[in-house]
C-alpha positions as CSV (number, residue, x, y, z in Angstrom):
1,X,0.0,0.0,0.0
2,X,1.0,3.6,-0.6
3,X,2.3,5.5,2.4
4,X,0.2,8.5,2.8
5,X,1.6,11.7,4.2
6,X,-0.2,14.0,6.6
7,X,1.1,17.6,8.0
8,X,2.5,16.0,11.0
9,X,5.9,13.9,10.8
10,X,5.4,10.5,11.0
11,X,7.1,8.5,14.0
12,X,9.7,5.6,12.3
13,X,8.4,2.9,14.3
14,X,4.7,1.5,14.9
15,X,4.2,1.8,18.9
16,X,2.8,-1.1,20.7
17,X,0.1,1.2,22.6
18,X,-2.3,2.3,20.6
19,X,-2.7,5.5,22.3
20,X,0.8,6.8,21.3
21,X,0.5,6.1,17.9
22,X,-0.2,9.2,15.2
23,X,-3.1,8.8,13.3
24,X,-1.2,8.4,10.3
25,X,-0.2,5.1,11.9
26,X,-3.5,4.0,12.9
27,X,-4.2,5.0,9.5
28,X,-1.5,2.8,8.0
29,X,-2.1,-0.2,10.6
30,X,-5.9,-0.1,9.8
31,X,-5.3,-0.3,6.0
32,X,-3.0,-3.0,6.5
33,X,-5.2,-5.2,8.2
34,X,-8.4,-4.5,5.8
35,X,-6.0,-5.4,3.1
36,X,-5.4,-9.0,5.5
37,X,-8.8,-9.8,5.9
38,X,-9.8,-9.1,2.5
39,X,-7.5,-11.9,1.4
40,X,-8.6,-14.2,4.5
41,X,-12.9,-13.1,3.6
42,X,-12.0,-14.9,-0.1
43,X,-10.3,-17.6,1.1
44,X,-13.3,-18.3,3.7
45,X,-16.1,-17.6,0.8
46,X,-14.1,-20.1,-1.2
47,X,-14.5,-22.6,1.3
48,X,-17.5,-22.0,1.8
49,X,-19.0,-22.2,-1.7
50,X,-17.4,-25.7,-1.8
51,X,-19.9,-27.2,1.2
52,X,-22.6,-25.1,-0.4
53,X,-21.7,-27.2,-4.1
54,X,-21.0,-29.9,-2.3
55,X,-24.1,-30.4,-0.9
56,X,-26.2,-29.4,-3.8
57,X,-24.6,-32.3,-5.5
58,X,-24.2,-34.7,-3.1
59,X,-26.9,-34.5,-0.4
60,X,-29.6,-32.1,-2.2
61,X,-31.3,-34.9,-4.3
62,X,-31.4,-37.3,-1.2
63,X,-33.0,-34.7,1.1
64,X,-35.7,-34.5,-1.4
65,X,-36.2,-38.1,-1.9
66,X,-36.7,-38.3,1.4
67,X,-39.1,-35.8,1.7
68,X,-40.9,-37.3,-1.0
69,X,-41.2,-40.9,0.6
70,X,-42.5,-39.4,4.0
71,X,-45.5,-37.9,2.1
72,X,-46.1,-41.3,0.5
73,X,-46.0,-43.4,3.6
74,X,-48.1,-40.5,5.3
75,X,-50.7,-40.8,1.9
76,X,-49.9,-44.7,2.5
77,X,-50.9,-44.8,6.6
78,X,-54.1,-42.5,5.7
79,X,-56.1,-45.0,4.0
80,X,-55.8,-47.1,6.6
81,X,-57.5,-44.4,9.6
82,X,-61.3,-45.3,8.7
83,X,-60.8,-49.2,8.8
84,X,-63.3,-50.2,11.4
85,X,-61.3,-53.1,12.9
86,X,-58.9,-51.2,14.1
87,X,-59.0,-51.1,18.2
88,X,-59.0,-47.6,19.8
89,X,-55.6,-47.9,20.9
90,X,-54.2,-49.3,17.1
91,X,-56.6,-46.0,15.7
92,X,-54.5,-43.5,18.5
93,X,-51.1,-45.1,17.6
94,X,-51.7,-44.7,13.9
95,X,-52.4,-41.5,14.1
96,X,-49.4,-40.9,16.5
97,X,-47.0,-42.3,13.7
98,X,-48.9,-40.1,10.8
99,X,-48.1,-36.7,13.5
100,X,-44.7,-38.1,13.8
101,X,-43.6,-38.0,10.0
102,X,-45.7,-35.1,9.5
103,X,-43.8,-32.7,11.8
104,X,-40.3,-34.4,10.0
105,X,-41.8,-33.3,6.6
106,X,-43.1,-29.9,8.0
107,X,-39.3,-29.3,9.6
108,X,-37.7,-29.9,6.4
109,X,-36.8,-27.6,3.4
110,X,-36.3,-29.8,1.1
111,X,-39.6,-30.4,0.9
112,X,-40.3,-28.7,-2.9
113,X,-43.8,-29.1,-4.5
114,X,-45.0,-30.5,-1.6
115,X,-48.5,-30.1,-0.2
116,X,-48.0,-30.3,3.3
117,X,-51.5,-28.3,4.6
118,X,-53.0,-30.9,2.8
119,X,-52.0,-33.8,5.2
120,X,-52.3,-31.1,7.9
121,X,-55.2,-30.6,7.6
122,X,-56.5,-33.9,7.1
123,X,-55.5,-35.2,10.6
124,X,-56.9,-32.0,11.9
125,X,-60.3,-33.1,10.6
126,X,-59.9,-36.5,11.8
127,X,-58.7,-35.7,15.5
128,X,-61.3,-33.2,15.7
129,X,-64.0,-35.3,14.4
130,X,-62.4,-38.3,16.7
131,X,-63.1,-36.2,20.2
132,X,-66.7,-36.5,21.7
133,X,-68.9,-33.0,21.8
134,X,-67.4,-32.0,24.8
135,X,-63.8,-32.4,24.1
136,X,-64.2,-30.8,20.8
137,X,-65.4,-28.1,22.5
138,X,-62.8,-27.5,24.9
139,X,-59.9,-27.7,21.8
140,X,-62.1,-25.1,20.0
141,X,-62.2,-23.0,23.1
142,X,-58.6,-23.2,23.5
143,X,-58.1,-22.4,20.0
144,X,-60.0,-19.0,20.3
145,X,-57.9,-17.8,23.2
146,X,-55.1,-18.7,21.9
147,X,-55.8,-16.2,19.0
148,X,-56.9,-13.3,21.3
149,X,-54.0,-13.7,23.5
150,X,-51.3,-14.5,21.1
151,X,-52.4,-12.9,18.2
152,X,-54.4,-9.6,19.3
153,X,-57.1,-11.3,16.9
154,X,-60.0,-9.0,19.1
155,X,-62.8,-11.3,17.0
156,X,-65.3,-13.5,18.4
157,X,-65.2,-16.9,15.8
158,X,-67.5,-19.4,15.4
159,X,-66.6,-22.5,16.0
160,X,-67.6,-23.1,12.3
161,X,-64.7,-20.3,11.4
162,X,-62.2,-21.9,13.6
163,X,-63.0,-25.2,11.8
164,X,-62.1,-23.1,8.6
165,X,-58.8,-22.0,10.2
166,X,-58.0,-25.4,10.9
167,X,-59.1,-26.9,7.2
168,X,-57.3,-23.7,5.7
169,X,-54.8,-22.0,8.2
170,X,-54.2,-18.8,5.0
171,X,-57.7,-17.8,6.4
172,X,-56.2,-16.5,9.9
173,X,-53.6,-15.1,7.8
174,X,-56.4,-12.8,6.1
175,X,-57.9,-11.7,9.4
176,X,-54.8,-10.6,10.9
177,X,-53.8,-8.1,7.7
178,X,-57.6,-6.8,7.9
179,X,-56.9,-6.1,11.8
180,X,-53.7,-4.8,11.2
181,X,-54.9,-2.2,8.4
182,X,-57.6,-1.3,10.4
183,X,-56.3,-0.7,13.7
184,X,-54.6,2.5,14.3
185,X,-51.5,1.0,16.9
186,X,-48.0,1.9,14.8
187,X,-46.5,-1.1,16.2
188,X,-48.8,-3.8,15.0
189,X,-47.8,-4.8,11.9
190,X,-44.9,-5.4,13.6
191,X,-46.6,-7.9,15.7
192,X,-48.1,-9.5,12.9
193,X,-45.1,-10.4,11.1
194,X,-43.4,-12.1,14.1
195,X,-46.7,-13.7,15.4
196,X,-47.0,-15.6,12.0
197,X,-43.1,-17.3,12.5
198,X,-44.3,-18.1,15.9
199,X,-48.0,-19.3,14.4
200,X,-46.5,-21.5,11.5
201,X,-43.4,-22.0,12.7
202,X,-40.0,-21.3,11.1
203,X,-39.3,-24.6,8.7
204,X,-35.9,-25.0,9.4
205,X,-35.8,-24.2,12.9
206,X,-36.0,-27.9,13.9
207,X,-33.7,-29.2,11.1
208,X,-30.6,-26.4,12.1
209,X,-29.8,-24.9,15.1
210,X,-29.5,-21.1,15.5
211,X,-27.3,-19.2,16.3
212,X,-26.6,-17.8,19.7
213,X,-28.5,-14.6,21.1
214,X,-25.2,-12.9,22.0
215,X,-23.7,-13.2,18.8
216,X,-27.1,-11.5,17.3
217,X,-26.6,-8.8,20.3
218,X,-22.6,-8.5,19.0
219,X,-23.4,-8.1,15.6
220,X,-26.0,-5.9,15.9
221,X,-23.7,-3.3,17.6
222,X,-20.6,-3.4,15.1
223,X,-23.6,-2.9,12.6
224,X,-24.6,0.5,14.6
225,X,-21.2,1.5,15.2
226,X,-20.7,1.3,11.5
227,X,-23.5,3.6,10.9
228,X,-22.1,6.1,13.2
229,X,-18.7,5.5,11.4
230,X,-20.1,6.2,7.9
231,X,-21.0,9.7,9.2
232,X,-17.7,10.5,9.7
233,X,-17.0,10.3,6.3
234,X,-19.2,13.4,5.8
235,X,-16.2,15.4,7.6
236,X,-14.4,14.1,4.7
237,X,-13.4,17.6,2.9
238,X,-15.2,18.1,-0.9
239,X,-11.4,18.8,-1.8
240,X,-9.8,15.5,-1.0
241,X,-12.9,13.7,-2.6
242,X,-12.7,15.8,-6.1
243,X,-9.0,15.3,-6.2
244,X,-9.3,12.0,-5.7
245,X,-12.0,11.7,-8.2
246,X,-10.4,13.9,-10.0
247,X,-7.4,11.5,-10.7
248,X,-9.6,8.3,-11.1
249,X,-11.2,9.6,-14.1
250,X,-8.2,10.9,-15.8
251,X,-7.1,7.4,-15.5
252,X,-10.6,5.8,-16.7
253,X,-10.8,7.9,-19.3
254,X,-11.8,6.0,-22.2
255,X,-8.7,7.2,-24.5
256,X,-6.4,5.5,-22.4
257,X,-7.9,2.6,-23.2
258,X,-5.7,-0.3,-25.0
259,X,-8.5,-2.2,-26.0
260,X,-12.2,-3.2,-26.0
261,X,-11.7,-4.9,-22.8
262,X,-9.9,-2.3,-21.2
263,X,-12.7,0.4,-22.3
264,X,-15.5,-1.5,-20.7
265,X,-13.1,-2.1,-17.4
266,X,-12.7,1.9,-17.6
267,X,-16.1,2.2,-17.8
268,X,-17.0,0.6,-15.0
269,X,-15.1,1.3,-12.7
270,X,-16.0,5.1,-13.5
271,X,-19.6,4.0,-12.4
272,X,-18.2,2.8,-9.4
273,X,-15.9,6.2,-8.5
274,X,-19.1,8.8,-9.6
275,X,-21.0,6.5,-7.6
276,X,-18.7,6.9,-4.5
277,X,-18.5,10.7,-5.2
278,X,-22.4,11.1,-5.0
279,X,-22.3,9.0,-1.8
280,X,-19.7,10.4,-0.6
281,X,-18.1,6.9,0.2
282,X,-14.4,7.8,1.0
283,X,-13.4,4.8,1.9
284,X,-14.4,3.0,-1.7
285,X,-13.3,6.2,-3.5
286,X,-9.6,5.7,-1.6
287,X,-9.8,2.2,-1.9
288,X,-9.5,2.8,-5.5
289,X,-7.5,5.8,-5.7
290,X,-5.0,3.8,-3.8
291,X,-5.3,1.0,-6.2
292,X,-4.6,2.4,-9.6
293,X,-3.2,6.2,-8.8
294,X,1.0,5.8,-8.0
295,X,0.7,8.6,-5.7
296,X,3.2,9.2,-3.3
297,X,2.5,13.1,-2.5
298,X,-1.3,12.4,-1.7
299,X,-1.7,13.4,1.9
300,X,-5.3,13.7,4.4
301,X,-5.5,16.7,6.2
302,X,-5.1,15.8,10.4
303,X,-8.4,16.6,11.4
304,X,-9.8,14.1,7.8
305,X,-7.2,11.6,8.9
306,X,-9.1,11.0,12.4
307,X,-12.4,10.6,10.9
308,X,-11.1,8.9,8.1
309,X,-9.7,6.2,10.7
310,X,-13.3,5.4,12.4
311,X,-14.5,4.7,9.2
312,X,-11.5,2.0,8.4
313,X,-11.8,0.8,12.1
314,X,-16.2,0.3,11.2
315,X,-14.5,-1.8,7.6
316,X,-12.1,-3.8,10.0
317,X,-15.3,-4.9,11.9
318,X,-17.5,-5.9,9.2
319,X,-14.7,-7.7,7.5
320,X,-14.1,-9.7,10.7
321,X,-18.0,-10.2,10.4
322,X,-17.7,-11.1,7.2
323,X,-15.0,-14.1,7.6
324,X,-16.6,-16.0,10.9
325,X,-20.1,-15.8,8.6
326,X,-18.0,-17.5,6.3
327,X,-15.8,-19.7,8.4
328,X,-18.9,-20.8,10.7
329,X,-21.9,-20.0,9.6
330,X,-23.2,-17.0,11.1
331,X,-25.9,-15.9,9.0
332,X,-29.2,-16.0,8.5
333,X,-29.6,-17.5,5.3
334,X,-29.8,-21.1,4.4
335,X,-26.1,-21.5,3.5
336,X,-25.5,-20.3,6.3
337,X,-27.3,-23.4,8.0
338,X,-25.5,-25.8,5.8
339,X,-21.7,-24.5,6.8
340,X,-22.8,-24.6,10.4
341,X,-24.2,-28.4,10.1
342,X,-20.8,-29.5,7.9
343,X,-18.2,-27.5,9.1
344,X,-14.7,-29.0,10.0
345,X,-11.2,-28.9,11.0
346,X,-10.0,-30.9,8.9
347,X,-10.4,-32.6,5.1
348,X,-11.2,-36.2,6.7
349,X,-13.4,-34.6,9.3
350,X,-15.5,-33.0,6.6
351,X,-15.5,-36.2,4.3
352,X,-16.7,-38.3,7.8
353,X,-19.5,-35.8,8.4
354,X,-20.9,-35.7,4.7
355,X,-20.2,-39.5,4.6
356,X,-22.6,-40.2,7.5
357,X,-25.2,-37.8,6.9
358,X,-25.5,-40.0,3.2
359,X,-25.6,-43.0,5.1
360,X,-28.5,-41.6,7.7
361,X,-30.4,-40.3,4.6
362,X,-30.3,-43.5,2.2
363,X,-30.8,-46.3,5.1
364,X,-33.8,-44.1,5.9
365,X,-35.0,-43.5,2.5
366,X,-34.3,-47.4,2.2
367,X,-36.3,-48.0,5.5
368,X,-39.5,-45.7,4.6
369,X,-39.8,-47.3,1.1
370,X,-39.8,-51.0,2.2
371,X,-42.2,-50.0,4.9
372,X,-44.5,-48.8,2.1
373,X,-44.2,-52.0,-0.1
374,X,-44.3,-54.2,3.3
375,X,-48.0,-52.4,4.7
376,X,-50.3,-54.0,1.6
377,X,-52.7,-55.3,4.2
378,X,-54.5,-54.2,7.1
379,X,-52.8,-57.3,9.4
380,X,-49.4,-56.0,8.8
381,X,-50.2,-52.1,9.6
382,X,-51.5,-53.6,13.1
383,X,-48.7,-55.8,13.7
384,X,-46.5,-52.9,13.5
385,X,-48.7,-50.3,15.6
386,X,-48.6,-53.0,18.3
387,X,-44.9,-53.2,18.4
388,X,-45.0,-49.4,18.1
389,X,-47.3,-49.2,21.4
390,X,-45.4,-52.1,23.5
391,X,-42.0,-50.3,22.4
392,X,-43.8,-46.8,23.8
393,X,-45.4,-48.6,26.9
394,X,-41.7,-50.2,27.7
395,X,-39.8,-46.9,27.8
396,X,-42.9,-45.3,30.0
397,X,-42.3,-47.9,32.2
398,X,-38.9,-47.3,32.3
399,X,-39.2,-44.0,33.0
400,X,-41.2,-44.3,35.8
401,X,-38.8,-46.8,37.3
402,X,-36.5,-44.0,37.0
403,X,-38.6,-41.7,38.5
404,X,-39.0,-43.8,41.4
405,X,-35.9,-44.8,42.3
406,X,-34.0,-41.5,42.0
407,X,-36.7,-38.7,42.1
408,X,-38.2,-39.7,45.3
């Protein structure tokens, strides 16, 4: 990098404390170590991007296959519900196992083309229907309270309506944008939008972990102290930004140009510099004036220098943001949840990790589909919902043996 010059001299060595150091050499340090992580940021995306493609090709069509067999054992298990021989207890545990492989479908995101509210809704009808006038009732009851107190839904349903909500959950969708255009409280469309994660749920919650509050809390603040570091380049004199611009599009100019290639290059990176003008970016606009201008006279002003390093301190930061997302995960998105379920140390400890999650995915895939081609009859699907009950009523047992020999 360039050494820039300021009107104070510049001390020959870099102190150790911060404090005594001119800003010059904060400046120079700051640059330095944006320049660092710049190169460490690639290296991280590049890793990244390799688990990303990695699992696209490897893991990606297997997640969907075995999304795809869980709807056709659920379609499978349904036609079996209304069979009148089964006992009470076979009826319970079948629809148990249904629940069970619906909520594994409903946690997964590989679940494309789908229609999960279908099956939703179906064993919504059929528990409903399954409870005696009483109990149905109650569940409606404590579905309409559940709205008013979770969902400021202020309405007085029908228990017809709420059967609508349950056959087609969009409807309580509908009634909450009516409320929230209607009522005149600033804050509650901001309700809304959070009470529908918590209402639906959030479809990869349950399939990825997420990442921890205080690292949310952490990020949140470098974010805000960037802001407030942006500002600073508003004390960034019209001057030093026209001369740098200045010099930029001397050099972009599309004369200078060799070739074709070089013209369109030129070209854009003149967008980029009259963009940074207008925005008065000084950081991007130094960035590239340090790049492609061999200037050794330039020099910031003292009092430009100071703001100037707040600004590369805020890039430091987000760069160091920027790398951990990379490195472990960090972010929101669903990349993001991928790196954090596959990352590693080490080349075998990644190859072990995508080996076994194959393994789990085709022995299940394997599992589901010879459970569909073994449940042709009626006597089979009992004989397995009684060794599903035993195998429940043995670890109950268990567990109260537990309770009563340590919890006493």
């Amino acid at each position: 990098m360039t050494a820039i010059k300021t009107t104070k001299t510049k001390k020959p060595k870099l102190p150790a404390n911060h404090c005594d150091r001119t800003p010059a050499q904060v400046f120079q340090f700051r640059w330095e170590k944006i320049e660092k992580l710049t190169a460490q940021v690639a290296k991280a995306k590049v890793k990244y991007d390799q688990i990303i493609e990695r699992f696209q090709n490897e893991l990606l069509p297997f997640e969907q296959e075995q999304s795809q067999v869980q709807y056709q054992l659920i379609e499978k298990l349904f036609t079996f519900v209304s069979k009148k021989s089964l006992t009470q207890t076979q009826r319970l545990e079948l629809l148990d196992w249904i629940e069970e492989i619906l909520e594994s479908l409903l946690s997964s995101p590989f679940r494309n083309g789908i229609d999960v509210n279908k099956l939703q809704q179906q064993l919504t009808h059929i528990r409903l229907n399954d409870l005696d006038t009483e109990d149905q009732a109650d569940a409606l009851n404590e579905i309409r309270s559940q709205l008013k107190d979770h969902f400021n839904l202020n309405i007085e349903f029908t228990d017809a309506e709420l059967m609508a909500f349950l056959a087609n959950p969009e409807l309580i969708l509908q009634h909450m944008v009516k409320q929230a255009t209607n009522d005149e409280q600033d804050d509650l469309d901001d309700n809304f939008v959070d009470e529908e994660d918590d209402l639906f749920g959030d479809e990869t919650t349950d399939f990825f972990e997420q990442h921890s509050s205080n690292k949310k809390s952490e990020q949140q603040n470098r974010g805000r102290r960037f802001e407030q570091a942006k500002k600073s380049e508003l004390f960034i004199s019209k001057g030093t930004m026209n001369r740098c611009y200045k010099k930029l599009a001397n050099i972009f100019h599309p004369d200078k140009a060799q070739n074709q290639q070089d013209k369109d290059k030129f070209h854009q990176l003149m967008i980029s510099a009259s963009k940074a003008k207008k925005n008065n970016d000084a950081f991007t606009l130094f960035s590239m004036y340090q790049e492609y201008v061999n200037d050794k006279d330039f020099a910031f002003a003292e009092n430009e220098l100071v703001q100037f390093n707040e600004v590369l301190q805020a890039k430091v930061n987000k760069l160091e943001d920027e790398k951990n997302e990379y490195l472990y995960g960090l972010g929101h998105d669903f990349n993001s949840h991928i790196v954090r379920r596959f990352k590693s140390r080490s080349k075998k400890e990644l190859e072990g990790k995508f080996s076994e999650h194959l393994n789990g995915l085709q022995n299940y895939i394997g599992d589901i589909k010879q459970t569909i081609a073994d449940i042709k009859t009626l006597k089979v699907v009992k004989e397995i919902l009684n060794a599903r009950y035993d195998k429940m009523d043995n670890e109950w047992n268990a567990e109260e043996l537990f309770d009563l020999m340590f919890n006493k």
